[in-house]
C-alpha positions as CSV (number, residue, x, y, z in Angstrom):
1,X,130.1,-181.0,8.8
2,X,129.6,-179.4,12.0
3,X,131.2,-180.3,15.0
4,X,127.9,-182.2,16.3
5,X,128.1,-184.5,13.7
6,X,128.7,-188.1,14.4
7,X,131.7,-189.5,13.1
8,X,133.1,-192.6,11.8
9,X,136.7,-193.5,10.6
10,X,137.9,-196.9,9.0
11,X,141.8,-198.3,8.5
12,X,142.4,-198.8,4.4
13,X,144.4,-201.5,3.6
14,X,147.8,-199.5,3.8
15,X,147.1,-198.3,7.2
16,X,146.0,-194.8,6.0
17,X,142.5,-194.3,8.2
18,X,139.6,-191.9,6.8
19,X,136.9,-189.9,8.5
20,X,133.4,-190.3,7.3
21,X,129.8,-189.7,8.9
22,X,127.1,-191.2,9.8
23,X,123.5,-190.1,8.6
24,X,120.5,-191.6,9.7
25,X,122.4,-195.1,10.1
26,X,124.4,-194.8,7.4
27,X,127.9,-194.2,7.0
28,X,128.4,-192.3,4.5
29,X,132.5,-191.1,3.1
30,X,133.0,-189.0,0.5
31,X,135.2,-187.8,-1.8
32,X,137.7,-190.6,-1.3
33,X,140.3,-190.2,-3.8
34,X,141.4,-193.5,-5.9
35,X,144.0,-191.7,-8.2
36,X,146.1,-188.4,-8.0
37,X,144.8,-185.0,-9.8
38,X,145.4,-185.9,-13.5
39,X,146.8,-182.4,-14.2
40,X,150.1,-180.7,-14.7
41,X,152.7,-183.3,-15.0
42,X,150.2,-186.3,-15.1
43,X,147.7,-184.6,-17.5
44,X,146.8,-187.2,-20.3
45,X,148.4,-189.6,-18.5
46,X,147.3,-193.3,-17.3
47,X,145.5,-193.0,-13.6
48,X,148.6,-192.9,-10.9
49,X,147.8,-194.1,-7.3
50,X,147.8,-192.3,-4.5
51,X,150.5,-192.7,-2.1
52,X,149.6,-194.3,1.2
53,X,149.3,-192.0,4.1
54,X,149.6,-192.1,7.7
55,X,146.6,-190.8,10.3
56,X,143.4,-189.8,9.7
57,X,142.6,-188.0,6.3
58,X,139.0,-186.6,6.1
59,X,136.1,-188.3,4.0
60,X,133.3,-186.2,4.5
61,X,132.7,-183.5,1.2
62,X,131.9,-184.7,-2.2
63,X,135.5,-184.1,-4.5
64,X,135.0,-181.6,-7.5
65,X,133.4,-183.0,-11.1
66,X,135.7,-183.5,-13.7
67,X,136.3,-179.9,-15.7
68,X,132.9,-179.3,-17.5
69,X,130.5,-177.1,-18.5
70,X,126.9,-176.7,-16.8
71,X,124.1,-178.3,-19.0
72,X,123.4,-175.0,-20.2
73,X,126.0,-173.0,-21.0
74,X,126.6,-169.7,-22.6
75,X,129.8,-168.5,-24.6
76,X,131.7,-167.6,-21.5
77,X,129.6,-169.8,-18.8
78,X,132.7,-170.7,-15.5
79,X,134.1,-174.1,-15.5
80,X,132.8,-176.4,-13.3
81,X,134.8,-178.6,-11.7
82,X,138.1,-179.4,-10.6
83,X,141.0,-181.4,-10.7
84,X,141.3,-183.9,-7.3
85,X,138.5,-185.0,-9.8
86,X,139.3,-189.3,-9.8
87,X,137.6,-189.9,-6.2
88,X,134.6,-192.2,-5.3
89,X,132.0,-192.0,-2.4
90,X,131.2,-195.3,-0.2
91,X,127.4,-195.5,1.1
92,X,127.6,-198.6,4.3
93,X,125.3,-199.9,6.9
94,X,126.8,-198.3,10.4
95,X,128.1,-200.6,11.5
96,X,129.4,-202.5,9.2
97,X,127.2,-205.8,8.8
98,X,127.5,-209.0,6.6
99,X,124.8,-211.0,5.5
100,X,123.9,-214.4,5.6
101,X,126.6,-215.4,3.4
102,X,128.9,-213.3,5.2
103,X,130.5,-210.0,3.5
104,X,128.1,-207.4,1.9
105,X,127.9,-207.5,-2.2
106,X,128.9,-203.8,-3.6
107,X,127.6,-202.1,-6.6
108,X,130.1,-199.9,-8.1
109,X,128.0,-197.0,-9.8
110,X,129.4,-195.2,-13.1
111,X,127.4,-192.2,-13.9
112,X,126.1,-190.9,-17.5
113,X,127.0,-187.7,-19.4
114,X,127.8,-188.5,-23.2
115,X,131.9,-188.4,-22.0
116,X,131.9,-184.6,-21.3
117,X,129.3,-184.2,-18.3
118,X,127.9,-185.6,-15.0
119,X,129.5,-186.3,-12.0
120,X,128.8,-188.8,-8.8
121,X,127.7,-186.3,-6.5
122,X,124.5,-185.6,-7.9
123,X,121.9,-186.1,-5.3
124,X,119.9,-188.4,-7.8
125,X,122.7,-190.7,-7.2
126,X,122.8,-190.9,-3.3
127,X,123.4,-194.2,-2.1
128,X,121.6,-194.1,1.4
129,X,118.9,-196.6,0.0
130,X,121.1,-199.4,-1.0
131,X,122.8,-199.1,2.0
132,X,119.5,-199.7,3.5
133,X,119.2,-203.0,1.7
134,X,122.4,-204.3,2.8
135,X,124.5,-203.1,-0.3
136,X,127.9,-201.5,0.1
137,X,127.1,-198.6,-2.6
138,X,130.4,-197.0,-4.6
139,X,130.1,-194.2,-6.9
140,X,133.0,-193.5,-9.3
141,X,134.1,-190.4,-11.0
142,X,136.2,-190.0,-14.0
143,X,137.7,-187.5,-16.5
144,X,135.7,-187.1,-19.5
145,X,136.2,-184.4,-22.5
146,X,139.5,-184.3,-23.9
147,X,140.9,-185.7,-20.4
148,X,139.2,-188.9,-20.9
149,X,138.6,-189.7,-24.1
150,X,139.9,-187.0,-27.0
151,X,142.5,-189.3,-28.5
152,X,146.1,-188.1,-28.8
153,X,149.5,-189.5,-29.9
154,X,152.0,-190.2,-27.5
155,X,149.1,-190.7,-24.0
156,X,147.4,-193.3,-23.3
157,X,144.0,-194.2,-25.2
158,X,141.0,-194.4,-23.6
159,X,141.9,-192.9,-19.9
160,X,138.6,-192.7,-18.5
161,X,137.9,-196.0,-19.1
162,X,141.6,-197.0,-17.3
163,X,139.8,-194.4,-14.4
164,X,136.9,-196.8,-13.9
165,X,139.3,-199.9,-13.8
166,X,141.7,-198.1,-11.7
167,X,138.8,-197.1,-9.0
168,X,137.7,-201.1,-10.1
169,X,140.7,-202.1,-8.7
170,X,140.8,-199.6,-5.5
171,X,137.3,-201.1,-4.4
172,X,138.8,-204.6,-4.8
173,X,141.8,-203.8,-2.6
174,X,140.1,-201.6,-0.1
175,X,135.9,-202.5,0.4
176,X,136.2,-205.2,3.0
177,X,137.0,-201.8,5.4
178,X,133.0,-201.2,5.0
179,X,132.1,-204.9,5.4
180,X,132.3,-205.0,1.5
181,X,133.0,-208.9,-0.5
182,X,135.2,-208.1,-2.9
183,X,134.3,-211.2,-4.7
184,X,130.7,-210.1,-4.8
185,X,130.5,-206.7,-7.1
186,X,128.3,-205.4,-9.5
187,X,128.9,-202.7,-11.5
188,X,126.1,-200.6,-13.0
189,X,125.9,-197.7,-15.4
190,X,123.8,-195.7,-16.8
191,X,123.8,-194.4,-20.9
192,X,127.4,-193.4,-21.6
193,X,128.0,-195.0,-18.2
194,X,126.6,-198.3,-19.0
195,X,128.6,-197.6,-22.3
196,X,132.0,-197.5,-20.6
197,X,131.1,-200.6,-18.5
198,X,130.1,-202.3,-22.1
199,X,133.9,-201.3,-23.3
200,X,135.1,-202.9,-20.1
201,X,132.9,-205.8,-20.1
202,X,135.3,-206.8,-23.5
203,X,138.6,-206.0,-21.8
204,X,140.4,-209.4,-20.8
205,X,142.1,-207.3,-18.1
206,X,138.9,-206.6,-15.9
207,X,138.0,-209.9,-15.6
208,X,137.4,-210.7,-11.6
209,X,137.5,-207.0,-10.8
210,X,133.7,-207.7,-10.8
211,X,131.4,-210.7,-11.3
212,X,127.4,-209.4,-12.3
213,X,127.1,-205.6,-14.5
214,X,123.8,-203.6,-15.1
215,X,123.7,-201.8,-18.2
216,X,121.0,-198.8,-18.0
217,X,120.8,-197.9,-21.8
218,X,123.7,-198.8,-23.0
219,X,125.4,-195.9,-25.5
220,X,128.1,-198.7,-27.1
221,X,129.1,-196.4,-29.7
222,X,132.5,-195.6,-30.2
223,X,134.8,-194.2,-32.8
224,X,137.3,-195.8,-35.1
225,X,141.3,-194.5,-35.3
226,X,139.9,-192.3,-38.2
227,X,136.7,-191.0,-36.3
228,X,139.0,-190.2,-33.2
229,X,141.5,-187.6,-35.3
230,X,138.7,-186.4,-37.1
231,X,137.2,-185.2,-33.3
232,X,140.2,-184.3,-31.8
233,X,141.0,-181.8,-35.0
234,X,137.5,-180.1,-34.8
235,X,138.0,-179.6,-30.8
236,X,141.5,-178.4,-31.6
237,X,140.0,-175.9,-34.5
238,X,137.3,-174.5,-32.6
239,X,139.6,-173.7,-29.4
240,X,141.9,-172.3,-31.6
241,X,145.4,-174.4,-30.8
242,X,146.4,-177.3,-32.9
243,X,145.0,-180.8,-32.9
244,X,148.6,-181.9,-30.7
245,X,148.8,-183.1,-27.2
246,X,151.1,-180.2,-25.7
247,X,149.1,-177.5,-27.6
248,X,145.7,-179.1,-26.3
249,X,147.0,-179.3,-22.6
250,X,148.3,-175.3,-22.6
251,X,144.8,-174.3,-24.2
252,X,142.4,-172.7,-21.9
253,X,140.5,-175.3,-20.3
254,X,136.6,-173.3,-20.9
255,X,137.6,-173.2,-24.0
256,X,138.6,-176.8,-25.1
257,X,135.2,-177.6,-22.9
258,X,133.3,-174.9,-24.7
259,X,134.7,-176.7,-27.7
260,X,133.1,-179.8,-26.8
261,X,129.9,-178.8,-25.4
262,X,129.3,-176.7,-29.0
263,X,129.8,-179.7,-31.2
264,X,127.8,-181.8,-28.4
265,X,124.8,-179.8,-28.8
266,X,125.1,-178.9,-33.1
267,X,124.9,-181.6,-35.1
268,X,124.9,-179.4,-38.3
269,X,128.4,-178.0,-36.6
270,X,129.4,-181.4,-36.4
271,X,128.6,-182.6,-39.8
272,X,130.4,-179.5,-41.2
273,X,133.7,-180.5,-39.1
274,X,133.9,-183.5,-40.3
275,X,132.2,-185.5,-37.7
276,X,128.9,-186.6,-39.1
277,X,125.4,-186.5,-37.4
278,X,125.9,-190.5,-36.3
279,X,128.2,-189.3,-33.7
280,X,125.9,-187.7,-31.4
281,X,128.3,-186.8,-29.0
282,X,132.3,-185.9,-30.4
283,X,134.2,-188.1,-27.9
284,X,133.6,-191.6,-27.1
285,X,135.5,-194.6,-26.5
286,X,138.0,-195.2,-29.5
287,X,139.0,-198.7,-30.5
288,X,142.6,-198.4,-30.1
289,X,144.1,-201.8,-30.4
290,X,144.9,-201.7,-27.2
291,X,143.0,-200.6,-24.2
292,X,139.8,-201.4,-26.7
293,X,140.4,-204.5,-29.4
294,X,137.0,-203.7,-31.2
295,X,134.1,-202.7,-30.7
296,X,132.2,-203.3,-27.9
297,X,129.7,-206.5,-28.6
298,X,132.3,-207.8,-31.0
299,X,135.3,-207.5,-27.7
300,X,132.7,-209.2,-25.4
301,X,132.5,-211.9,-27.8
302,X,136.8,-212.2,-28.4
303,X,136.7,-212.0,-24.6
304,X,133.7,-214.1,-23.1
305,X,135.1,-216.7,-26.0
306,X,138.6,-216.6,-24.8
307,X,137.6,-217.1,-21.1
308,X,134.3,-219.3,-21.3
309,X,134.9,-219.9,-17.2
310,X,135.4,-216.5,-16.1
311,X,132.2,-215.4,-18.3
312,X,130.3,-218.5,-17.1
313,X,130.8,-216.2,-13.8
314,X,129.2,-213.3,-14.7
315,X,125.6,-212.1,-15.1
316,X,124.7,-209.3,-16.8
317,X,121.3,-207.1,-16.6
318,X,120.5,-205.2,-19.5
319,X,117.6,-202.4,-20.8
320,X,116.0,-199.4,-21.9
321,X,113.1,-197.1,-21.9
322,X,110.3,-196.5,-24.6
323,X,111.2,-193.3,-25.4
324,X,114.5,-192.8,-24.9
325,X,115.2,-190.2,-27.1
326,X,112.3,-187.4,-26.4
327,X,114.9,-186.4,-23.6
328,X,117.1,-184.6,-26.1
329,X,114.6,-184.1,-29.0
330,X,111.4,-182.3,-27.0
331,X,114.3,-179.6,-25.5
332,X,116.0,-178.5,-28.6
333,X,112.2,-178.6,-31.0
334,X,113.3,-181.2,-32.9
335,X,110.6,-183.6,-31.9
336,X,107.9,-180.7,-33.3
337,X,110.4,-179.4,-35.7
338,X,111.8,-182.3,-37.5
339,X,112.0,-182.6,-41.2
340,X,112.2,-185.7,-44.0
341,X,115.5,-184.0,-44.5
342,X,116.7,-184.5,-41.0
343,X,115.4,-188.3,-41.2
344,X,117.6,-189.2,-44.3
345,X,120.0,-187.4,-42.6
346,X,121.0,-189.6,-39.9
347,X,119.8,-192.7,-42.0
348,X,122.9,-191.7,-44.1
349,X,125.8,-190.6,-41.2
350,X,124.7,-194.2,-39.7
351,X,124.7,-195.6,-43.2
352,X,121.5,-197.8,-42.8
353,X,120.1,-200.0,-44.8
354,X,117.0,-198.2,-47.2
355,X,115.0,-201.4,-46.2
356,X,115.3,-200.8,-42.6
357,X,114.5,-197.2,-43.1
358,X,111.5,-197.8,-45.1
359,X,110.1,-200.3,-42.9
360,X,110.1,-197.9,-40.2
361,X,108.5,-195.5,-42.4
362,X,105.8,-198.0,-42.4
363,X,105.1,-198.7,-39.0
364,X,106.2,-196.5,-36.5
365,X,103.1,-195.2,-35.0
366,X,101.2,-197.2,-38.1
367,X,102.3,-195.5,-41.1
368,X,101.6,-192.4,-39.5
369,X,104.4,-191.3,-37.9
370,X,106.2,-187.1,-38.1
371,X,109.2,-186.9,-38.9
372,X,110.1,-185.4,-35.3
373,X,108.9,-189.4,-34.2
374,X,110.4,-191.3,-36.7
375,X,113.6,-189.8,-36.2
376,X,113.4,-190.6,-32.4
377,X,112.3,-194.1,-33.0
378,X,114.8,-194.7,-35.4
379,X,118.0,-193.2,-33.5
380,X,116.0,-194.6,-29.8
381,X,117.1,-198.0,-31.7
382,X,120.0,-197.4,-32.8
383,X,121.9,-196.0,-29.9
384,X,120.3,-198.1,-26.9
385,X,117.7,-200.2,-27.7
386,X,119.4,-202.5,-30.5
387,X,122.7,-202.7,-28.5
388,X,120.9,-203.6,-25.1
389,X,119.1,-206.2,-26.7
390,X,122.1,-207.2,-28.4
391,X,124.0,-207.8,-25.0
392,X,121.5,-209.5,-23.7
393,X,121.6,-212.0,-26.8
394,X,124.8,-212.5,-26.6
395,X,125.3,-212.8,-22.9
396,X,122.4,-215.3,-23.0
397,X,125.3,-217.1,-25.4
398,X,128.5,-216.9,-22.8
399,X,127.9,-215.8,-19.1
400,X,126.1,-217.7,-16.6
401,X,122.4,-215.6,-16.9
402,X,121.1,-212.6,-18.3
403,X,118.0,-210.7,-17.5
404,X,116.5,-208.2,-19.8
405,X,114.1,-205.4,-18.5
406,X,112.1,-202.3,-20.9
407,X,111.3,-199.3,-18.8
408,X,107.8,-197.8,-20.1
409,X,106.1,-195.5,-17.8
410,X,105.6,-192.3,-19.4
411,X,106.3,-189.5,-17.4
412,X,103.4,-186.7,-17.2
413,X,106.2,-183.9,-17.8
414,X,106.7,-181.4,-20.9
415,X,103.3,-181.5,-20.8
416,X,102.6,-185.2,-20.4
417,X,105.0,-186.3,-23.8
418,X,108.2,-186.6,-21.7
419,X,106.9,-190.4,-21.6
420,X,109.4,-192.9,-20.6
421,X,112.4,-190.6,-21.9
422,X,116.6,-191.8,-21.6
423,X,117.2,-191.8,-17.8
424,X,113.8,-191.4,-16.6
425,X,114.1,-194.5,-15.0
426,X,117.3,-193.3,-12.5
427,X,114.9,-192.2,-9.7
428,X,112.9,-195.4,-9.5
429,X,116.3,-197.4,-9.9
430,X,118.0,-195.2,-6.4
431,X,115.0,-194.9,-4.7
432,X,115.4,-191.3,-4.6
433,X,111.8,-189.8,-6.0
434,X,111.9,-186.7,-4.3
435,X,115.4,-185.0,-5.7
436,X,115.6,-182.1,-7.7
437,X,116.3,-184.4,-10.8
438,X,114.2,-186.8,-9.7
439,X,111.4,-184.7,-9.6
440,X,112.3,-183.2,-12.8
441,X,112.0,-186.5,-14.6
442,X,108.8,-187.6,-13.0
443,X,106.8,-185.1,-11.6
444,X,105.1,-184.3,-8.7
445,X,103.3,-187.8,-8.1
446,X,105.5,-190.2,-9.2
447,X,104.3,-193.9,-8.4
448,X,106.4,-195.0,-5.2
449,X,105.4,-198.7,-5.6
450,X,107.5,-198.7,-9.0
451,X,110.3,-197.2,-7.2
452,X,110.4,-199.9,-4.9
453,X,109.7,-202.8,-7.4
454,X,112.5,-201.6,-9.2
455,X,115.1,-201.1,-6.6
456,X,114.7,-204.3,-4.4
457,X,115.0,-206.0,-7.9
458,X,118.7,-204.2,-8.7
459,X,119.8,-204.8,-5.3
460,X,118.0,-208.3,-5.8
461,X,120.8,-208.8,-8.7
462,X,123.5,-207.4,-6.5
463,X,123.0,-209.7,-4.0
464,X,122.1,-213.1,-5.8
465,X,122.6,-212.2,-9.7
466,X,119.3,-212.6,-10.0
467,X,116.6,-210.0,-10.0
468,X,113.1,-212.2,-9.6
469,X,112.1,-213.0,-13.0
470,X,113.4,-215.6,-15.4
471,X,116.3,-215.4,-17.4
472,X,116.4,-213.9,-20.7
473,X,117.6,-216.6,-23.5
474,X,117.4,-216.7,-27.3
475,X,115.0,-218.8,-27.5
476,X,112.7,-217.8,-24.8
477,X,113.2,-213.8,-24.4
478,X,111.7,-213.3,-21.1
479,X,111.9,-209.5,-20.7
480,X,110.2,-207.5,-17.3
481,X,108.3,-204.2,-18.8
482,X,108.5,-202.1,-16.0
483,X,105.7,-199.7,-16.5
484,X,102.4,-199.1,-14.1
485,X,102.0,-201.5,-12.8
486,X,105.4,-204.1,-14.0
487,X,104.9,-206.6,-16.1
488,X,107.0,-209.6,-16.8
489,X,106.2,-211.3,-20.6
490,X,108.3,-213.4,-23.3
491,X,106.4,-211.9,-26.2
492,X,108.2,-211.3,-29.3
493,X,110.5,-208.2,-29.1
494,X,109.2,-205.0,-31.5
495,X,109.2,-206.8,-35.2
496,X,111.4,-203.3,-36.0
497,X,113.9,-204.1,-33.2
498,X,115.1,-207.5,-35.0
499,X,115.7,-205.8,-38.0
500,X,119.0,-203.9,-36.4
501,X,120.4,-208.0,-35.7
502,X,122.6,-208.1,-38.9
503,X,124.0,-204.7,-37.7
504,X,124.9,-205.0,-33.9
């Protein structure tokens, strides 16, 4: 900031005050932290709060990304990153307005990353838009990698999921400052975002900390007791210490996170330690017991179940795109590249039924389908497109309304066969066409009236729980195709997509 820039400050609930900005009629604070630096003494520890503070602290640069490696990284590629890493950013109308109801609703954003990348101050995820539309707009980090989620005896399980409820429980003690309702709040996620906010959509505990939750591609995969030790042992072989909590936390941070990154990116690595192609990415969420009863769809059951009035409270809006996985397959070759071999590879590690794979066999693109394309259709179902249906079924069952959306517009890049790819859909969603990623997902010419539909409908949700088209239900499955131009239909869902219901 320069010393032009207009300024803005706000008292927290302990007195504390912070500093922000205001852009273009929008206050904007950053890097607000909700937790202390989860390193030396508290590393692998629960979040710890941040002790009030007296005067003015400054809110106006982004805090660092959790430790992680660059998207494409070599063998001795610099960390990025840092560790005043557990700190959100608050988007606002200046000055702080209510609406017709009174308060502002908030959307509490959880970014994507597979666990081990991404970070909130991407410029894909600037909040200035739904600011614009009378949102309060929160963006949340938390650790991922082995901070977050390798699993380890004697620290607590799960700790980036106890990140999000601990920033969860910051925004519910602290948002009225920017005009916020704290009884009004969505939270929304995207892939192994909307993942995390699927684990903490079964956790009794977060019930009230929000009341509607948009699930972008949900990735509800997450690894047994067994699964979690056999991860934390290959991360622990490859960066050379053992597979223990203290040895872990004296290693050399690049290379626990080169550790990660390799088995992210090798399945054939992964396989060989132990890991098994379903995984897809080594650290996930692990059913503990305790922070996580069971898997995700079956703990949103156990929980919805065990608080039928609280659910009744919540909506939920759930989706996902065509094609989601020609992101990671087109990259890497495996979309021209794929074999039989790999096929009955992944059919195995996610121990699928023969019938299911043969029927796919048979119909993906009519019988005539590479391997490259069967592969993608086959894990595009398994790791979003079964699960988000799945919520929606069962949210249908327990909460007060769910809405169902498929994102279909195919995207002209990778010379035109990006299609409508995992996370193509972010720019339309913020509004924010004409980032870097943005453009890299769309193109040059992206069409601005499918941004727009898109986003008034999210912040639709956020403000009423309801985004303008009827609710999904199991025995009418309205769903909005959100292609060129959107589309709203109950046709029967994809014949293939029904046969995952015995297995989700």
């Amino acid at each position: 900031m320069t010393g032009s820039a207009v300024h803005c400050e706000v008292s927290l609930a302990h007195g504390g005050r912070l500093r922000g900005s205001v852009q273009q009629g929008i206050q904007v604070y950053r890097g607000i932290p909700y937790a202390q630096p989860p390193f030396g003494a508290l590393r692998f520890q629960a979040p710890a709060p941040v002790p009030p503070w007296q005067g003015v602290r400054d809110a106006l640069a982004f805090a660092p990304a959790a430790p992680q490696l660059p998207r494409v990284a070599q063998a001795h590629t610099p960390v990025v990153g840092g560790p005043e890493c557990l700190a959100l950013n608050i988007w606002a109308p200046d000055p702080p307005a209510t609406d017709a109801a009174g308060p502002l609703p908030v959307v509490v954003w959880v970014h994507g990353g597979g666990f081990f990348r991404g970070s909130a101050s991407d410029p894909l995820y600037d909040g200035a838009s739904w600011a614009r539309q009378g949102v309060v707009f929160v963006s949340v980090q938390y650790r991922l990698g082995i901070d977050g989620f390798v699993h380890l005896h004697g620290a607590p399980a799960n700790r980036g999921l106890l990140d999000i409820v601990a920033a969860l429980r910051w925004v519910q003690q602290h948002i009225a400052a920017w005009g916020g309702d704290a009884g009004r709040v969505t939270v929304m996620g995207q892939s192994a975002g909307a993942g995390a906010l699927a684990c903490l959509l079964g956790i009794p505990q977060t019930l009230g900390l929000f009341q509607r939750a948009i699930l972008q591609s949900p990735s509800v995969a997450c690894q047994t007791l067994e699964e979690a030790a056999a991860a934390r042992e290959a991360v622990a072989a490859l960066a050379g210490v053992a597979p223990e909590r203290d040895a872990l936390a004296q290693a050399p941070l690049a290379a626990v996170l080169q550790a990660v990154h390799r088995l992210a990116i090798d399945p054939a690595l992964r396989r060989r330690m132990g890991l098994g192609g379903r995984q897809f990415f080594p650290l996930r969420p692990v059913v503990d017991g305790e922070v996580l009863s069971a898997p995700p769809l079956h703990a949103m059951h156990q929980c919805w179940a065990a608080h039928p009035v609280q659910a009744r409270a919540l909506q939920v809006l759930v989706g996902s795109n065509a094609d989601e996985m020609r992101l990671y397959h087109l990259p890497t070759g495996l979309w021209d590249h794929a074999t039989p071999a790999h096929v009955d590879a992944f059919a195995h590690d996610a121990e699928l039924p023969a019938a299911l794979v043969a029927a796919y066999r048979t119909r993906v693109d009519g019988g005539q389908a590479t391997p490259g394309a069967l592969l993608a259709a086959l894990q595009a179902d398994y790791y979003y497109r079964a699960p988000a249906l799945g919520i929606a079924r069962l949210a249908a069952r327990c909460t007060g309304g769910a809405y169902r959306y498929s994102f279909e517009w195919p995207s002209p890049q990778a010379r035109g066969r990006l299609g409508a790819a995992h996370a193509v859909e972010l720019p339309f969603v913020f509004a924010n066409l004409d980032t870097p990623q943005g453009l890299e997902f769309t193109g040059p010419q992206p069409p601005v009236a499918l941004s727009q539909a898109m986003h008034r409908a999210w912040a639709q949700f956020a403000v009423s729980g309801d985004p303008g088209w009827p609710a999904f239900t199991n025995s009418t499955a309205w769903t909005v195709r959100f292609g060129a131009p959107p589309a709203c239909t109950d046709r029967p869902d994809d014949a293939l997509l029904h046969l995952w219901d015995a297995l989700t």
